[in-house]
Steps between C-alpha positions, in 0.01 A plus 500: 500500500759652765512177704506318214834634364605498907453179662519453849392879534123521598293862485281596758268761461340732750281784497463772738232776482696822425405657864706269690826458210732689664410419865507113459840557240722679820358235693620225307855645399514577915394170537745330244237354311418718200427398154777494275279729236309764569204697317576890602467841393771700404442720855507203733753297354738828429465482960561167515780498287640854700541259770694242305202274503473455107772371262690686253378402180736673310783196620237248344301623174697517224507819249314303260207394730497840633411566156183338490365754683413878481719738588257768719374128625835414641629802604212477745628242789840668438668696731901593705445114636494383156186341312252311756184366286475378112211674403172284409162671412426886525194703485506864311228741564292615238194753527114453522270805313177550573383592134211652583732757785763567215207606261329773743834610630536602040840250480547209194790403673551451905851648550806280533745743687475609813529904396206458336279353779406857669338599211292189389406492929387816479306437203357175621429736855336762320257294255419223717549610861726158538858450509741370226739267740569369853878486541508362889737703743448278798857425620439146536314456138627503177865619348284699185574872629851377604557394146364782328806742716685243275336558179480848529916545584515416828806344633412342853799381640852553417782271563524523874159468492430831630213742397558611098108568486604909583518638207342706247338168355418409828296815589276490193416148570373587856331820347383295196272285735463733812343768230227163346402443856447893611343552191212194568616319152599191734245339725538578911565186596815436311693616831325243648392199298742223300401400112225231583309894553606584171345186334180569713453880354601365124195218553259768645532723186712752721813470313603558152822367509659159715859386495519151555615190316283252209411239810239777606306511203298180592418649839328796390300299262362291773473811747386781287369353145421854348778663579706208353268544192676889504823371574791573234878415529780766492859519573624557820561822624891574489745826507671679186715164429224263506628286728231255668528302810541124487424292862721155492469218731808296520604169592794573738736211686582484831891558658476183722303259201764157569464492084525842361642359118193313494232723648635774238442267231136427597427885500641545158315188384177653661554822325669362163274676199331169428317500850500853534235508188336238673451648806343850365331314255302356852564725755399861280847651579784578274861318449795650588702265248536724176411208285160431645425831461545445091257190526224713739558752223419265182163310742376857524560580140315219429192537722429824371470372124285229639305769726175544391391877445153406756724394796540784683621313821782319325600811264505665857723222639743488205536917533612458853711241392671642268557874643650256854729382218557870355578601873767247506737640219545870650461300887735508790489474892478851572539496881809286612522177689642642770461330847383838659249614191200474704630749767564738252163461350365608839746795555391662195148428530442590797651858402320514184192444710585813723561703136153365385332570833626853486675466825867564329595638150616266243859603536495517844373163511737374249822607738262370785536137338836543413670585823245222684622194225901672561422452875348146486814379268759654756332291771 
């Protein structure tokens, strides 16, 4: 349809397995011979664009195409260089019960804010002998502990990008989850092990609770078909505000694309709400175009009156469908798109292991990571 309102202006194509994006992408804009768009997360495009590799979108999308989209979806791949990626599909998390874990631990409900957890974990420790959640503190792993500091009042950086983490807020997050891990309520490996460990436990039985997104629903099913069979759908697990996280994956242009007016219009064409519904209609993600939202909303209102009462495995698929969509109204990146997010992950990790391990308090370890991350950004 694109070419077809452009002639002369063919569209190639090409994908690259996620390992190697960003290696063969620094290669090619080295190299001159990048792609004029890009498919990116927020993290990687935010460096590239640090560098003055990605164009400034705000000199080329109008206010009313920036409209199109939602705001805690934008504000993602926006930063001091300006806005470097039109957001296309997201992913919010959602959470996985074991019903037959929630029943012996004596709850209806699993809880939904994170002040709650030590309670239900020691409930779930004390009736089962299992644990309620694997939240991975492996430095390289996932951003979930990082994003609860941010849920539960955390400021990370502030505008010089130096340490804001030490503060009052700041020490009862690293006591929050130092106290879970001394206490046994989270499993020993999490100092070790990434998420895939976390989906492992929840399959065995092990696990009462998993944070992950819809997509993993059809996994466990095929892996672990009882435990599916237990399976029930919650909300995600948030702080007082109920504020959820949203991933985005972008579709970024490049500084040195030789047709940057036209290149911009093909992303915002890709991403228009028409092909947006499209595209998570096929691909099991969610739009970031507001109006495809309102047309995901309507299918799914539809599919459940359709649903009949004896399909468990669709009435479980529509559930997780709808409380992804429920995620997105109270969603928004929690942890910035900065280019240097990943070191920071590790700095206060790798602290918050020591606190766990015993080998330094919680507020020691807290000013630990501070001072190291003040250190690093003075380099």
């Amino acid at each position: 349809q694109w070419e077809a309102r452009n002639p002369g202006i063919d569209v190639r194509r090409t994908d690259i397995p996620w390992g190697a994006v960003e290696q063969k992408l620094l290669a090619a804009v080295f190299a001159r011979t990048a792609p004029d768009v890009v498919n990116l997360n927020p993290k990687f495009a935010a460096q590239l664009a640090s560098r003055g590799g990605l164009l400034n979108l705000d000199e080329h999308v109008s206010p009313d195409e920036r409209d199109r989209y939602l705001e805690g979806a934008w504000q993602a791949s926006t930063g001091p260089m300006g806005t470097f990626g039109i957001p296309w599909y997201l992913t919010s998390r959602i959470t996985l019960v074991n019903g037959e874990l929630l029943a012996a631990a004596g709850y209806r409900q699993p809880p939904t804010r994170w002040q709650d957890l030590p309670a239900f974990a020691e409930a779930v420790k004390q009736a089962t002998g299992r644990h309620a959640l694997f939240v991975s503190v492996a430095p390289e792993d996932s951003a979930e502990i990082l994003e609860s500091f941010v849920q539960m009042g955390v400021q990370l950086l502030d505008e010089q990008k130096r340490a804001a983490f030490d503060t009052p807020a700041g020490r009862r997050a690293f006591a929050f989850w130092t106290d879970l891990y001394r206490r046994g309520l989270l499993p020993r490996e999490v100092v070790s092990q990434g998420h895939r460990r976390a989906i492992e436990l929840y399959q065995s039985g092990d696990l009462a609770l998993l944070s992950t997104s819809a997509a993993s629903l059809n996994s466990i099913r095929t892996n672990a078909p009882a435990v599916a069979a237990r399976t029930r759908v919650a909300p995600p697990l948030t702080g007082p505000d109920g504020s959820a996280n949203v991933a985005v994956m972008n579709l970024a242009v490049l500084q040195q694309s030789d047709q940057p007016e036209e290149a911009v219009d093909f992303a915002l064409f890709l991403t228009n709400p028409a092909n947006q519904y499209d595209f998570a209609k096929a691909s099991g993600t969610l739009p970031s175009a507001a109006e495809a939202m309102v047309a995901l909303r309507q299918d799914l209102r539809q599919a459940q009156q359709r649903l009949n009462p004896e399909d468990d495995v669709t009435a479980q698929e529509l559930s997780a469908q709808e409380a992804s969509l429920d995620a997105l109204e109270s969603a928004r990146v929690l942890v910035p798109a900065d280019p240097e997010i990943k070191q920071l992950q590790a700095v206060i990790y790798n602290h918050l292991q020591q606190a766990m391990l015993g080998q330094l308090s919680p507020e020691d370890a807290v000013e630990a990571a501070a001072t190291a991350w003040n250190r690093h950004v003075q380099q």
